[in-house]
C-alpha positions in Angstrom: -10.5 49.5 30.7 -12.7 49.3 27.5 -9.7 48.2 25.8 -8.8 45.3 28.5 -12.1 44.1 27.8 -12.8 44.5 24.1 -9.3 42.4 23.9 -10.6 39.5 26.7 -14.5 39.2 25.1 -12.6 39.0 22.0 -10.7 36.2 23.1 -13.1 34.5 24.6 -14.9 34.7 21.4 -12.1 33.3 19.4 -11.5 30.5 21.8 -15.0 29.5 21.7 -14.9 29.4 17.7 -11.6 27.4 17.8 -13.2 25.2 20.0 -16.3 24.7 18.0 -14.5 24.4 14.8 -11.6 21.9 16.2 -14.7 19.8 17.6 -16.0 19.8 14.0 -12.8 18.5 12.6 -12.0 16.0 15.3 -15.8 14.7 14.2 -14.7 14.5 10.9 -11.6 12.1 11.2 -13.3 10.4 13.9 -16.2 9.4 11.2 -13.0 8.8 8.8 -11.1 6.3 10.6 -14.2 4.6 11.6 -15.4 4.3 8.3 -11.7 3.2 7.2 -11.5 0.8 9.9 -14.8 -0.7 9.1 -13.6 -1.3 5.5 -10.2 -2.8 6.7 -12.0 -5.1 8.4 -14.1 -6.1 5.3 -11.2 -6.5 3.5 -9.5 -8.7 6.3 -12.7 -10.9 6.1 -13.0 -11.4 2.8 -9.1 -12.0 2.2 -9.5 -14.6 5.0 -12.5 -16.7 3.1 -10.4 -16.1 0.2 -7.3 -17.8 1.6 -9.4 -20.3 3.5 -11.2 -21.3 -0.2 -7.7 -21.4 -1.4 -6.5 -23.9 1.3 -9.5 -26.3 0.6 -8.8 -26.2 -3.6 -4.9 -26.6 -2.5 -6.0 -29.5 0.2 -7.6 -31.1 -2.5 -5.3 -31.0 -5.2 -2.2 -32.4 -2.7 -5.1 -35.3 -2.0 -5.0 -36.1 -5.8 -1.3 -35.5 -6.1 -0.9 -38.2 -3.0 -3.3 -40.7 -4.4 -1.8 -40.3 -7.9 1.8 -40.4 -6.3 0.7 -44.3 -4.6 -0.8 -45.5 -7.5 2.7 -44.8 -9.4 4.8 -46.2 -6.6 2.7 -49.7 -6.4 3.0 -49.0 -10.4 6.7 -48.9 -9.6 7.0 -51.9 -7.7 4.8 -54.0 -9.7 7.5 -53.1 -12.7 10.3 -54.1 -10.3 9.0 -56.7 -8.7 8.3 -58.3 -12.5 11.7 -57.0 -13.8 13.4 -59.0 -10.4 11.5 -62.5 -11.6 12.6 -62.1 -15.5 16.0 -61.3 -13.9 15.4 -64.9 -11.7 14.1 -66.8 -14.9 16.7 -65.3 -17.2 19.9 -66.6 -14.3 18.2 -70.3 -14.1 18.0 -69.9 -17.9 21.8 -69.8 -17.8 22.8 -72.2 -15.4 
């Protein structure tokens, strides 16, 4: 009988250590992968201004590049349309 008992409070002992030292660890990653996820986020929201200041310089530049690409093509046909009345004046020239 003192054996039967010895073996149970023993048990119950080991159980209740188990139990306090598994809470201690659950604790532990809980505090982890809160901490890890609260730095992900960071991350996330500073990538994200990152990228969004990178849109506005790349917004910008494709405003320049379209202004710049007009000004060429009126460029353009200002050299055609002067390159279609030399054509004109060189024909009548020959007639």
């Amino acid at each position: 009988m003192d054996l039967k008992r010895f073996v149970v409070s023993r048990a119950a002992a080991w159980a209740l250590l188990g139990l306090l030292v598994g809470g201690f660890a659950m604790d532990a990653v809980w505090r982890y992968q809160g901490d890890d996820t609260k730095q992900r986020l960071e991350q996330s929201e500073n990538r994200i201004a990152d990228q969004d200041a990178q849109v506005e310089r790349l917004s910008a530049k494709l405003v320049r590049a379209e202004t710049d690409v007009n000004a060429l093509r009126s460029e353009l046909q200002a050299e055609r349309d002067m390159r279609q009345r030399l054509q004109d004046v060189v024909s009548r020239g020959r007639k």
